[in-house]
C-alpha positions as a Markdown table, in Angstrom:
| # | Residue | x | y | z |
|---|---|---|---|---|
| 1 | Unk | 197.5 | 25.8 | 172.9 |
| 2 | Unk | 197.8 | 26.2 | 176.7 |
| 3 | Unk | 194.0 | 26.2 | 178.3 |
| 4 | Unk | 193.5 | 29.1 | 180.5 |
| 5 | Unk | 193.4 | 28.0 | 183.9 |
| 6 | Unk | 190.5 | 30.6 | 186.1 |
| 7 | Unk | 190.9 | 29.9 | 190.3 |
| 8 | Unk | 188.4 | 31.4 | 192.6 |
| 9 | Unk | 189.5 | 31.7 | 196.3 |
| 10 | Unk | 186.8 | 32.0 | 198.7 |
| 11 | Unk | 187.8 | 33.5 | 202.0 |
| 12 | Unk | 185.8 | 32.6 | 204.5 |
| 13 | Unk | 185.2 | 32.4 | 208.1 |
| 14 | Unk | 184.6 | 28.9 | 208.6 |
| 15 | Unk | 186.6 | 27.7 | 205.2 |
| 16 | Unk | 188.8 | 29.0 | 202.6 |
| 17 | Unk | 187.2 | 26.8 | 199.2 |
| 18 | Unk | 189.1 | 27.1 | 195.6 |
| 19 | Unk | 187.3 | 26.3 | 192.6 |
| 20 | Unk | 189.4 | 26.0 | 189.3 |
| 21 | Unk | 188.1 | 26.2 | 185.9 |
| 22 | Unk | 189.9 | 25.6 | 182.7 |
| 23 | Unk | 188.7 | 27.6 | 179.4 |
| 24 | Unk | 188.7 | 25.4 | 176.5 |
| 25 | Unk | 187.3 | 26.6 | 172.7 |
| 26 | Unk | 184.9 | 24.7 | 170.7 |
| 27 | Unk | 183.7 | 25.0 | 167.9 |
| 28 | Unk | 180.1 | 24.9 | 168.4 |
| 29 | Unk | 179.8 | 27.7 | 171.4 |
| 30 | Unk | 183.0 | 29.3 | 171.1 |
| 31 | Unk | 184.6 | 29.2 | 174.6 |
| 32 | Unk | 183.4 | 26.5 | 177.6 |
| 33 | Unk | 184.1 | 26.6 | 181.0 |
| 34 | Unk | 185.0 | 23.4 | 182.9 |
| 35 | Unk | 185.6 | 23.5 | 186.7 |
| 36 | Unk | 187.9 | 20.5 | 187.0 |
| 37 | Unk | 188.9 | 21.2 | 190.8 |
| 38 | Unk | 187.4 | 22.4 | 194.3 |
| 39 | Unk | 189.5 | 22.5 | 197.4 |
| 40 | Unk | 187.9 | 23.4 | 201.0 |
| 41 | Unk | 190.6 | 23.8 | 204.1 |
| 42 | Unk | 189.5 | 25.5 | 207.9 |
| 43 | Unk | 189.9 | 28.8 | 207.4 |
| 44 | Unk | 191.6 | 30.8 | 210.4 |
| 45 | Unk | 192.4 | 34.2 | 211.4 |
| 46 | Unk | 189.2 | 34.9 | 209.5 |
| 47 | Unk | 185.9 | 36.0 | 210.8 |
| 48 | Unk | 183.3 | 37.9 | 209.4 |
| 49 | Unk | 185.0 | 38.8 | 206.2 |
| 50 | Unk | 187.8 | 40.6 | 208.4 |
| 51 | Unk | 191.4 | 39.4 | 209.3 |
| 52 | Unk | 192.0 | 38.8 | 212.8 |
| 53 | Unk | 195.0 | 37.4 | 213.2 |
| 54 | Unk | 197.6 | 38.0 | 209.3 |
| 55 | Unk | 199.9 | 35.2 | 209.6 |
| 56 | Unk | 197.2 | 32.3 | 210.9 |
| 57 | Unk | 194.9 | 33.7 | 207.8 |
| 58 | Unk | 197.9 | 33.5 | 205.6 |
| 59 | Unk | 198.7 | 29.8 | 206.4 |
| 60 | Unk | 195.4 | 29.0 | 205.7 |
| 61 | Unk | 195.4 | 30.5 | 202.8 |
| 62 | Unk | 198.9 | 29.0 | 201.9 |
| 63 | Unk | 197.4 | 25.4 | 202.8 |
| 64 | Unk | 194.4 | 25.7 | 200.4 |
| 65 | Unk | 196.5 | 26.5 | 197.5 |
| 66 | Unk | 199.1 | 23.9 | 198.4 |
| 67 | Unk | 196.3 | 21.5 | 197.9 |
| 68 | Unk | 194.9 | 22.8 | 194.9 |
| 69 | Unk | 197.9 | 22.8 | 192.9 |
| 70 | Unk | 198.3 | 19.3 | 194.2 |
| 71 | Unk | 195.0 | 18.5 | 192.6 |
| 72 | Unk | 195.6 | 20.3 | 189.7 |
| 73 | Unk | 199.4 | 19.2 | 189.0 |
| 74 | Unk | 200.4 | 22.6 | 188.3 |
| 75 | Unk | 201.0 | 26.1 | 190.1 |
| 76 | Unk | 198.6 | 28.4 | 190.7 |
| 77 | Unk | 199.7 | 32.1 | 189.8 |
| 78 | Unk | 196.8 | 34.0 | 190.2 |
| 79 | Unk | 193.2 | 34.5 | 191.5 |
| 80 | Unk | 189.8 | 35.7 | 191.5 |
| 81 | Unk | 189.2 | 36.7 | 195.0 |
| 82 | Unk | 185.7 | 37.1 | 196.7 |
| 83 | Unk | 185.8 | 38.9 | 199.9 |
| 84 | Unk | 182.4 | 40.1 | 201.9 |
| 85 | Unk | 182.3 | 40.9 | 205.6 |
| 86 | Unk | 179.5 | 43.5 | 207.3 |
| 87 | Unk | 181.8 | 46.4 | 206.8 |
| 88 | Unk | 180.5 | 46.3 | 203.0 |
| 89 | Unk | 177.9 | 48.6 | 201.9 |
| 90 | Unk | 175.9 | 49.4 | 198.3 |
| 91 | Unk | 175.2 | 53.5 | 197.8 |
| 92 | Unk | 173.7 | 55.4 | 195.2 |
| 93 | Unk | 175.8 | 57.6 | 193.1 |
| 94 | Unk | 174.9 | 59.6 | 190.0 |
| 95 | Unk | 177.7 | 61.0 | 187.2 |
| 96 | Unk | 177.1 | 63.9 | 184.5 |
| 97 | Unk | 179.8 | 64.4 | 182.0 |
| 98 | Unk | 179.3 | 66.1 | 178.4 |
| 99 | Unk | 179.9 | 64.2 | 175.4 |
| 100 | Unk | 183.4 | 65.0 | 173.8 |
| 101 | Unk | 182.6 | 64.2 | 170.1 |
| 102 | Unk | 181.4 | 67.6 | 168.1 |
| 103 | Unk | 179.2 | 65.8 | 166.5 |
| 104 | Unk | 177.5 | 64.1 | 169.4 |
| 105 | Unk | 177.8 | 60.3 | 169.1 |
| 106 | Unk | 178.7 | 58.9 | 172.6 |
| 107 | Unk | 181.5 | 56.3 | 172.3 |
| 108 | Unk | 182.4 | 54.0 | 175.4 |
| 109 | Unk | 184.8 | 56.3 | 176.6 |
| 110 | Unk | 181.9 | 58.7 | 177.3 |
| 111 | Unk | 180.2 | 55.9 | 179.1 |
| 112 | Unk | 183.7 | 55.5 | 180.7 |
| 113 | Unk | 184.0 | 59.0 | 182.0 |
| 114 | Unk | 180.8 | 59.4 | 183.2 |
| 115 | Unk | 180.9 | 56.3 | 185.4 |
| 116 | Unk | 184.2 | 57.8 | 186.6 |
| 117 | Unk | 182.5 | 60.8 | 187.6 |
| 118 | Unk | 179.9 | 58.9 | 189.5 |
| 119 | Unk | 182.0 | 57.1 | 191.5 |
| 120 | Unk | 184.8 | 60.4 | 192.4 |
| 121 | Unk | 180.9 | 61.8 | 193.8 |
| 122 | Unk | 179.8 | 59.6 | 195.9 |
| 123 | Unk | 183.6 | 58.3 | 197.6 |
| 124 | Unk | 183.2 | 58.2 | 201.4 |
| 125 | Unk | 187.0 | 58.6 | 203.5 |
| 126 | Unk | 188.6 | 55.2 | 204.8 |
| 127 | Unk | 186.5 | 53.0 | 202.0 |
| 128 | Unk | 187.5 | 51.4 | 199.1 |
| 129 | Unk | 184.9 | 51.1 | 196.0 |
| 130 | Unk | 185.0 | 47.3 | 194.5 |
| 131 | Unk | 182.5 | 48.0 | 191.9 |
| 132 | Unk | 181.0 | 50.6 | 189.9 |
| 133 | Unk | 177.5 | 49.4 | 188.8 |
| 134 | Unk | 175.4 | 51.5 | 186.3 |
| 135 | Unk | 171.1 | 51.2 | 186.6 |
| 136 | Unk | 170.7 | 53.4 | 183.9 |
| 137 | Unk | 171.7 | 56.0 | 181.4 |
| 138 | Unk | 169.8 | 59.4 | 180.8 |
| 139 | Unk | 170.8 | 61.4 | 177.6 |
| 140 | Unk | 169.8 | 65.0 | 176.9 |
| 141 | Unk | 167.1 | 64.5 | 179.8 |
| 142 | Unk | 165.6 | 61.3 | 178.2 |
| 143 | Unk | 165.6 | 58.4 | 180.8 |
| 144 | Unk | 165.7 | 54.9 | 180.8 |
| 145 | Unk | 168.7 | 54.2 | 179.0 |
| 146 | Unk | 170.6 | 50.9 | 178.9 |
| 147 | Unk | 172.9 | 51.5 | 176.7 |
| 148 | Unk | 174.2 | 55.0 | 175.0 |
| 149 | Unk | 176.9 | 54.0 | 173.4 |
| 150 | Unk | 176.2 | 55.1 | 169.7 |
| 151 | Unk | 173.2 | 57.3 | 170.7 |
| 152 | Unk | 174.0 | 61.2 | 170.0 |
| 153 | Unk | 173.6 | 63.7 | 172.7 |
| 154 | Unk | 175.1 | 66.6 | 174.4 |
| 155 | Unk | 174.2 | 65.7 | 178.2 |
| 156 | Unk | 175.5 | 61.8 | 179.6 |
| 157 | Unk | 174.0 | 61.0 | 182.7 |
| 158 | Unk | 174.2 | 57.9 | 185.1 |
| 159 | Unk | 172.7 | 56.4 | 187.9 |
| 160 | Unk | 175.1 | 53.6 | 189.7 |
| 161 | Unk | 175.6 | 51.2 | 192.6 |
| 162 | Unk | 179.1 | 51.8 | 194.5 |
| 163 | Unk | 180.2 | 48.4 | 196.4 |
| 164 | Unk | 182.2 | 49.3 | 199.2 |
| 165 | Unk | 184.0 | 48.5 | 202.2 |
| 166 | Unk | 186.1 | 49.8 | 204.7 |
| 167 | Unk | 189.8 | 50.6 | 203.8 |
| 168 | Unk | 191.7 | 48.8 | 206.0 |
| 169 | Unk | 189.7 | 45.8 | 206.2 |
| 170 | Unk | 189.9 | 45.7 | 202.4 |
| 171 | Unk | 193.6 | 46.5 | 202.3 |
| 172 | Unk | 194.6 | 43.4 | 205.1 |
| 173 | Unk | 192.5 | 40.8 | 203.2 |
| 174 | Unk | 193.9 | 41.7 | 200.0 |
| 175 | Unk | 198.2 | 41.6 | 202.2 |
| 176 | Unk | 196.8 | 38.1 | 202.9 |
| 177 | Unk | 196.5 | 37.2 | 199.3 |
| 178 | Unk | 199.7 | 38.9 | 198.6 |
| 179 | Unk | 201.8 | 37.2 | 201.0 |
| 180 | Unk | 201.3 | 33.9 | 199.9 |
| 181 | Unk | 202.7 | 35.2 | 196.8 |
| 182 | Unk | 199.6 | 34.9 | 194.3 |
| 183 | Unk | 198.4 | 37.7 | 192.2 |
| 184 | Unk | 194.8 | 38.8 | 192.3 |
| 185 | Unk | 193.1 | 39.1 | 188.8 |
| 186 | Unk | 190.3 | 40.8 | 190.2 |
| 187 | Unk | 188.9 | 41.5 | 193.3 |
| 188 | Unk | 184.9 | 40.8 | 193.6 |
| 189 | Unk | 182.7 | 41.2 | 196.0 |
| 190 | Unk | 181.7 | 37.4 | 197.1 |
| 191 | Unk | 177.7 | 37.6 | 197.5 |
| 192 | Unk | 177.7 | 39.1 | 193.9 |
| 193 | Unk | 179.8 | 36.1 | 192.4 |
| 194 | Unk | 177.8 | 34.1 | 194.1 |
| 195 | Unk | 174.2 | 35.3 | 192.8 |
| 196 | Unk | 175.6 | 35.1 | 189.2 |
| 197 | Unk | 176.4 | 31.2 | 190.3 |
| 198 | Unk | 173.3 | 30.4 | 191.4 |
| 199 | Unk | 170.6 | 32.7 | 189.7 |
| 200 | Unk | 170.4 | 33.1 | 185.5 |
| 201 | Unk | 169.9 | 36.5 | 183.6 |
| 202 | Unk | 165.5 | 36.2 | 183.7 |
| 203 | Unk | 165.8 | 35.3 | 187.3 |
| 204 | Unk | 167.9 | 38.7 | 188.1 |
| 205 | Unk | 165.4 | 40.0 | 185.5 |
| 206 | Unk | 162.6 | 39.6 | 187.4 |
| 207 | Unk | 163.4 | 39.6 | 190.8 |
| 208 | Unk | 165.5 | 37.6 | 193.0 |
| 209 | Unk | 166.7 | 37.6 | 196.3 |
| 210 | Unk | 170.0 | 35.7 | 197.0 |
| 211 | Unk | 170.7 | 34.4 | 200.7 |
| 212 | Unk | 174.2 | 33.0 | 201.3 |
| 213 | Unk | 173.7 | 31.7 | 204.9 |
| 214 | Unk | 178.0 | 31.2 | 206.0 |
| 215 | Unk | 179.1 | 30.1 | 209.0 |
| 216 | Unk | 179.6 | 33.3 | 210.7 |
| 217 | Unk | 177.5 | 35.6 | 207.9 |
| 218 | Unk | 174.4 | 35.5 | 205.8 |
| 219 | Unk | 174.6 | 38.2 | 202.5 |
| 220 | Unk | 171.5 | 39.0 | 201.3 |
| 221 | Unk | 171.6 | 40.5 | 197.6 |
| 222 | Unk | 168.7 | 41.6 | 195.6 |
| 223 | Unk | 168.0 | 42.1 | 191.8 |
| 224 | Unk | 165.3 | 43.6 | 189.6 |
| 225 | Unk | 165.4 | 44.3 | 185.8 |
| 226 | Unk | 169.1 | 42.7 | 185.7 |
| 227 | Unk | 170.5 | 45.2 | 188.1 |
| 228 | Unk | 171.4 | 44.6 | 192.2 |
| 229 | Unk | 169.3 | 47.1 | 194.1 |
| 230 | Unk | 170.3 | 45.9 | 197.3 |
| 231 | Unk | 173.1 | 43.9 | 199.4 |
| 232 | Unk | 173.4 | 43.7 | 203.3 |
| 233 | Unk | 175.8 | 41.2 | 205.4 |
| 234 | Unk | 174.1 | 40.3 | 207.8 |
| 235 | Unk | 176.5 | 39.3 | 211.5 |
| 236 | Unk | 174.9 | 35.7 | 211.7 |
| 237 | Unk | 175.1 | 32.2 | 210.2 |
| 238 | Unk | 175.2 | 28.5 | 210.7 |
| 239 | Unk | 177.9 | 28.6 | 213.5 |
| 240 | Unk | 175.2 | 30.4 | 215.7 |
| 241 | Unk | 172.9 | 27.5 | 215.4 |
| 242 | Unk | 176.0 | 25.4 | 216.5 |
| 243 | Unk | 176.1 | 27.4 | 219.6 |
| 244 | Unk | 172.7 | 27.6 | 220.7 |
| 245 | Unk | 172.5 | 23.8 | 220.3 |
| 246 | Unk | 175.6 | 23.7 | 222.6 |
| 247 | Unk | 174.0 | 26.3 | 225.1 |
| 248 | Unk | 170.3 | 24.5 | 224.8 |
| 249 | Unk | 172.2 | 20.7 | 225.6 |
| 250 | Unk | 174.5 | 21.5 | 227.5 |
| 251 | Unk | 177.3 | 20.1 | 225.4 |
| 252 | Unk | 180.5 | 21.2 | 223.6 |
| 253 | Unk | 180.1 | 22.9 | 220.4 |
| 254 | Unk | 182.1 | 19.8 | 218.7 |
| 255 | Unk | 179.2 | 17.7 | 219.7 |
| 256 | Unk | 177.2 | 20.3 | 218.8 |
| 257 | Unk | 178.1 | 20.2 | 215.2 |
| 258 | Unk | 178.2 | 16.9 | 214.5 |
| 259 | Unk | 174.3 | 16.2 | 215.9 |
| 260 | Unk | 173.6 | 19.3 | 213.7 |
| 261 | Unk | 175.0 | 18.1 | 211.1 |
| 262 | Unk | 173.5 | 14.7 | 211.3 |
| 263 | Unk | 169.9 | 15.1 | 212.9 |
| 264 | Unk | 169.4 | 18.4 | 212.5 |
| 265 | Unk | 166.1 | 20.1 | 210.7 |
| 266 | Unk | 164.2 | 23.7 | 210.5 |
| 267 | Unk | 161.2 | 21.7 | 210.8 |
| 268 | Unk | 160.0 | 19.9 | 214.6 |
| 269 | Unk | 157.4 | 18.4 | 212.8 |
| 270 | Unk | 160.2 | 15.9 | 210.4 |
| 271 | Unk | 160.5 | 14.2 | 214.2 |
| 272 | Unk | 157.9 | 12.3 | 216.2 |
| 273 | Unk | 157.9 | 12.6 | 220.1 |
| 274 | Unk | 159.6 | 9.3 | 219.8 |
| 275 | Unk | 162.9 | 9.9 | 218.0 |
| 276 | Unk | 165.7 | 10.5 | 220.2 |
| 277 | Unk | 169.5 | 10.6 | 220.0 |
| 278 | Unk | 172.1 | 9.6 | 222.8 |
| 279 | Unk | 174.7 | 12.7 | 223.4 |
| 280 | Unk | 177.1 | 9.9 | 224.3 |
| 281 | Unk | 176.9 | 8.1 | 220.8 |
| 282 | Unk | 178.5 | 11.9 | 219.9 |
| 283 | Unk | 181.4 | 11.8 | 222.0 |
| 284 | Unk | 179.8 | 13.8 | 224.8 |
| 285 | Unk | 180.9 | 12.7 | 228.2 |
| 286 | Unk | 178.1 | 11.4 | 229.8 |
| 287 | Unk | 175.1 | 9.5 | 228.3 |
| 288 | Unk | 172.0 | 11.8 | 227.5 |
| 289 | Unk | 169.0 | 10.9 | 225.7 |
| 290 | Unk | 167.7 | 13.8 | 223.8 |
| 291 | Unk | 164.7 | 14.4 | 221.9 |
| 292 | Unk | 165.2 | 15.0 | 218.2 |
| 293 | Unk | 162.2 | 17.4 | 218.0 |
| 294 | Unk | 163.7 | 19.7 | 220.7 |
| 295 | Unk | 167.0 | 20.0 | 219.2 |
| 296 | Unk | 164.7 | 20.9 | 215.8 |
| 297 | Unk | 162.8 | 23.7 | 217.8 |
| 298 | Unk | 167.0 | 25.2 | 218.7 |
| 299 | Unk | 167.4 | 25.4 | 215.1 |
| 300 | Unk | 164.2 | 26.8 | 214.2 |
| 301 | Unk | 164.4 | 29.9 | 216.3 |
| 302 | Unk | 167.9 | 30.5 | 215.1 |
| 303 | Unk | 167.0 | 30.0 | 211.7 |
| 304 | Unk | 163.7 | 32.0 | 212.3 |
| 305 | Unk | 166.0 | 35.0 | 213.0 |
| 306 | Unk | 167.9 | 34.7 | 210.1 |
| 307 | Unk | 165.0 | 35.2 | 207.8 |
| 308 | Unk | 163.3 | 37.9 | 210.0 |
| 309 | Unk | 166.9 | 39.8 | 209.3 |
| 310 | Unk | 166.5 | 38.8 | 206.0 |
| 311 | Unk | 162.7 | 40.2 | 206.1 |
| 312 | Unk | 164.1 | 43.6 | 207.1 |
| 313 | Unk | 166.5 | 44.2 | 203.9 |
| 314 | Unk | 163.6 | 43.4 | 202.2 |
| 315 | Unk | 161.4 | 45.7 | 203.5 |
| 316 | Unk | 164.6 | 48.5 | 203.3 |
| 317 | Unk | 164.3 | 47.5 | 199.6 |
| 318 | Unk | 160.6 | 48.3 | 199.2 |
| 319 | Unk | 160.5 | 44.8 | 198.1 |
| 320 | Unk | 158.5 | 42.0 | 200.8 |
| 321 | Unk | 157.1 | 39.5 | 199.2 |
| 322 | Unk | 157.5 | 41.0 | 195.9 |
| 323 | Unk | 160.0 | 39.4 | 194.0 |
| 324 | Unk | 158.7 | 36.9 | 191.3 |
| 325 | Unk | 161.9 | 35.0 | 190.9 |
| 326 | Unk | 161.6 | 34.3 | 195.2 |
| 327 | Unk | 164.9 | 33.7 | 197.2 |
| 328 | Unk | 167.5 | 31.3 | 196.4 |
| 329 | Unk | 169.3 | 29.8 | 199.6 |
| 330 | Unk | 172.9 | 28.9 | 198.9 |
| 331 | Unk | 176.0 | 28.6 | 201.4 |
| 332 | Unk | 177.0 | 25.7 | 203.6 |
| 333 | Unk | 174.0 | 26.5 | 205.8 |
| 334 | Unk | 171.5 | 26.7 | 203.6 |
| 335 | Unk | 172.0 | 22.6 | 203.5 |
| 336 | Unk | 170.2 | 22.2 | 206.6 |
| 337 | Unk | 166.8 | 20.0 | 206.0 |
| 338 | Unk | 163.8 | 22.3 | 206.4 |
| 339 | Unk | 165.0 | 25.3 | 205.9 |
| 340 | Unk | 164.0 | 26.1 | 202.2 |
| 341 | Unk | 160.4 | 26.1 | 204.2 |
| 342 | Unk | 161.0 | 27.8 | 207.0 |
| 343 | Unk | 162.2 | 30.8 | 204.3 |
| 344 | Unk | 158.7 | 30.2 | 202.2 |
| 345 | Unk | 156.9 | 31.0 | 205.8 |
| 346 | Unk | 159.2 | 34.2 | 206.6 |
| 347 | Unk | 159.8 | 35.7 | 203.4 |
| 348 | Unk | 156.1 | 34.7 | 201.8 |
| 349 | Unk | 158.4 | 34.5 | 198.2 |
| 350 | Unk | 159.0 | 31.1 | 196.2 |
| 351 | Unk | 161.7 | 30.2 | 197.8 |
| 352 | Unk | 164.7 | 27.2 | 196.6 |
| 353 | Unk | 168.4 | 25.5 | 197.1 |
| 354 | Unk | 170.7 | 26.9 | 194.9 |
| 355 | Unk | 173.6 | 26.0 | 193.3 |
| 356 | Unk | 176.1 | 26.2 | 190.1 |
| 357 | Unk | 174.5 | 22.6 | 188.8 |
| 358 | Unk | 174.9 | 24.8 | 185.6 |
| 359 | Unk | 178.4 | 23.7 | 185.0 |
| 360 | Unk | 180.4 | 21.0 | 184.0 |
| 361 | Unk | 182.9 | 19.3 | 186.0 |
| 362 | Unk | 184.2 | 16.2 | 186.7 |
| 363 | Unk | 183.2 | 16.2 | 190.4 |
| 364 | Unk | 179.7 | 17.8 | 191.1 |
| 365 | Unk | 179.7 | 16.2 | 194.6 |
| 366 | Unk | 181.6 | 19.5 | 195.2 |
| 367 | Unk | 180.9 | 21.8 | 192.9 |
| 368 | Unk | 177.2 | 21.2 | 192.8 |
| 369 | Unk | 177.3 | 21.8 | 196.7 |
| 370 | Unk | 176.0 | 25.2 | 197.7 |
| 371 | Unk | 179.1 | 25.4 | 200.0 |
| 372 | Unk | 180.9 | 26.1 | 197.3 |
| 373 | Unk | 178.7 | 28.4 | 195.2 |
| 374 | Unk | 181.1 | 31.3 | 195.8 |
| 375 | Unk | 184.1 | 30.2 | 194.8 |
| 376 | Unk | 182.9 | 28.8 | 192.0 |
| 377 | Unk | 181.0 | 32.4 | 190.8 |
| 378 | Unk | 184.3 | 33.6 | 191.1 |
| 379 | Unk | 185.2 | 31.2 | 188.6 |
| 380 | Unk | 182.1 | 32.2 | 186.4 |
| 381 | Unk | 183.6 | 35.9 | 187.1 |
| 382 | Unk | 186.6 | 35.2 | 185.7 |
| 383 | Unk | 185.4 | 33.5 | 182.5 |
| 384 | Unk | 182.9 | 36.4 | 181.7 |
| 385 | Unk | 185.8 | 38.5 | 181.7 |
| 386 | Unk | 187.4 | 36.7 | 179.4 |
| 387 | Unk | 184.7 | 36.1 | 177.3 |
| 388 | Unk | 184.2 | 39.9 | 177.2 |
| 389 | Unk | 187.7 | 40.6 | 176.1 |
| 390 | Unk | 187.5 | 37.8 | 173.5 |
| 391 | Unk | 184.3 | 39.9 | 172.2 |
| 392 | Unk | 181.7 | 36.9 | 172.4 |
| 393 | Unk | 179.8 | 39.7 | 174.4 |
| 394 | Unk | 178.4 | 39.5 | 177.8 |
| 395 | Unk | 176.3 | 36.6 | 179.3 |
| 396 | Unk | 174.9 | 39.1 | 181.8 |
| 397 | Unk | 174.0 | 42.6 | 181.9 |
| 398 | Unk | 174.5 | 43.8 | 185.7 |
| 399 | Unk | 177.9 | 41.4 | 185.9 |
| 400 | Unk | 179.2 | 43.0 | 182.0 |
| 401 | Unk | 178.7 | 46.3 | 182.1 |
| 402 | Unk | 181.4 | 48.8 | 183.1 |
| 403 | Unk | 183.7 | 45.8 | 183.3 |
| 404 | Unk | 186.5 | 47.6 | 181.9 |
| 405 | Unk | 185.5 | 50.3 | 184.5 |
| 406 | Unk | 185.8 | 47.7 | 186.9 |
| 407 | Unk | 188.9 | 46.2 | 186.2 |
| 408 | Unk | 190.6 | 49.5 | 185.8 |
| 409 | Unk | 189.5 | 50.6 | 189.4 |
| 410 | Unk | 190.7 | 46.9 | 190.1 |
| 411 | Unk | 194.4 | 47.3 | 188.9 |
| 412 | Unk | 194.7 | 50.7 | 190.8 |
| 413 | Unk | 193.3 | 49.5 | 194.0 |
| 414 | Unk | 196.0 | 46.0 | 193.9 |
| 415 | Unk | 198.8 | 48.8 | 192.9 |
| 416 | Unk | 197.7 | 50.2 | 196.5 |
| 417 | Unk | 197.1 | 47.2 | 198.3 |
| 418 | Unk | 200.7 | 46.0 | 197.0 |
| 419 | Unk | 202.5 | 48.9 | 198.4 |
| 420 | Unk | 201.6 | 47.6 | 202.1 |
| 421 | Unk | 203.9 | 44.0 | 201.1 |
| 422 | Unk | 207.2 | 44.6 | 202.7 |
């Protein structure tokens, strides 16, 4: 039998990244997931989870699947596809339907309708809701309900978590996918895929905040008692470090990168007063001698800024320095040496690298890399709803429930979006 083969497309500002997974069943654990490819490309026409310019985000889009069904040997038909971008927003809702058996027993469709009638009262004009996320259930004025389904009652009331983002910029990320001719299987909002990626089910139990530091973005995405209580993106990321080492050197931002990339640290103190770089050794023009522990003092203000933005959600949240589970620092900029401190010092939480180590593959030099821990939650996405359909149950409780809410709302929203393809 044909192995289902799951793809995550990442769209990014910086890089479009693929991860493919193939399902295979054993007997021991029933279905396994194995990532078996991972593709990065430069993303263009992109920035800050909005289209700028169609056909150059297109191509890039195009190129990264080109290479992945090069790597893979076969075509790729289909996608999970993780967009973000600070246009998205999380908002309370609440639904009250009554149950429609006589004899009172709530079935799923009750749980259905009533999460139907939470997100038709909370639906702002010009957005488009990704996700419909209950946080409890209250039944004939009893709170504190996970799960009704089989309870009996007269009254079914839910609380939820709306993900949503504006319209248009929904609508052109989604023509982007369509004109390179793949089909979306579902359309997710990236920071969550990446959370599940990176965090397990007690983590998101007990309290975890998930900071994807991008090139142009960082999401921040908080969970307590296995539900999300809070997600910001927030308008900086890694490429602003770039430019402020280019603006404090006086050099281009290609030079810029690359010292970055290979001398740069959160930390002034990882450098002694003797350590020193020569811009020229870079490709700069002229020959410079720099010292390493001021280019480290650029990248800790920058990166001191992130994590006082990061500070704020928290303290929107109600929740500084109160999350047991800490943060968990994932994204291509989260790679930077010293920087898994410099949150500890901001954030006063626990604080860690994360990334999908959790899976197998045949090439963790990619797939372990934090770079890619979005595309590959898409991945994780995609299997969980699989899993779901088979029946083997959910693996987590704020990703599983409403799914087939979720994918519902999904399949009318790509009905939409495909009306736009000429």
């Amino acid at each position: 039998m044909k192995q289902p083969l799951i793809v995550g497309l990442d769209l990014g500002s910086s890089q479009i990244r693929l991860a493919m997974g193939q399902v295979s069943q054993t007997p021991e654990r029933g279905p396994v997931l194995n990532v078996v490819g991972a593709v990065a490309v430069p993303s263009q026409g992109i920035s800050k989870g909005v289209v700028t310019a169609l056909e150059d985000a297109v191509a890039a889009v195009s190129s990264g699947l080109e290479q992945g069904e090069q790597q893979l040997g076969m075509p790729i038909d289909e996608a999970v596809v993780g967009i973000g971008g600070t246009h998205f927003n999380v908002i309370d809702a609440k639904g009250v339907v009554g149950v429609s058996r006589a004899d009172g027993d709530i079935r799923p469709e009750d749980v259905e309708r009533v999460m139907e009638s939470a997100r038709s009262a909370a639906n702002p004009a010009n957005h488009e809701i990704l996700h419909v996320l209950p946080h409890g259930f209250t039944v004939d004025g009893q709170s504190g309900i996970t799960d009704p389904v089989g309870m009996h009652g007269i009254r079914l009331e839910a609380n939820a978590h709306l993900v949503l983002g504006i319209a248009g910029n929904v609508r052109n990320m989604t023509k982007c996918v369509f004109r390179t001719g793949l089909d979306i299987a579902s359309l997710v909002f990236g920071p969550m895929a990446c959370a599940q990626a990176v965090t397990n089910a007690r983590e998101r139990e007990l309290g975890v905040c998930v900071v994807n530091i991008g090139a142009a973005t960082t999401s921040v995405i908080l969970f307590e008692e296995g539900d999300l209580i809070h997600a910001k993106v927030i308008p900086i990321g890694s490429e602003h470090i770039t430019s402020d080492i280019a603006i404090g050197l006086r050099i281009s931002l290609e030079v810029a990168e690359q010292i970055k990339l290979l001398h740069g640290s959160a930390l002034p103190e990882h450098y002694g007063k003797q350590d020193e770089v020569d811009m020229a050794t870079f490709g700069a023009e002229v020959s410079e001698i720099v010292s390493l522990q001021y280019l480290s003092e650029i990248i800790q203000a920058r990166t001191e800024e992130i994590f006082e933005k990061v500070e704020e959600e928290l303290r929107a949240a109600d929740r500084s320095g109160l999350l047991p589970a800490g943060a968990v620092l994932t994204g291509g900029g989260a790679k930077l040496p010293g920087i898994v401190e410099v949150a500890k010092a901001s954030l006063r939480l626990p604080s860690s690298l994360g990334a999908a180590t959790h899976l197998q593959t045949p090439m963790p030099e990619k797939v372990h890399d934090p770079s890619f821990a979005t595309a590959v939650g898409l991945v994780q996405w995609g299997f969980d709803e699989i899993r779901q359909e088979g029946g083997s149950g959910p693996s987590a409780r704020v990703f599983a429930r409403g799914g087939d809410l979720v994918k519902k709302v999904g399949g009318s929203i790509k009905k939409v979006f495909k009306s736009f393809i000429p």
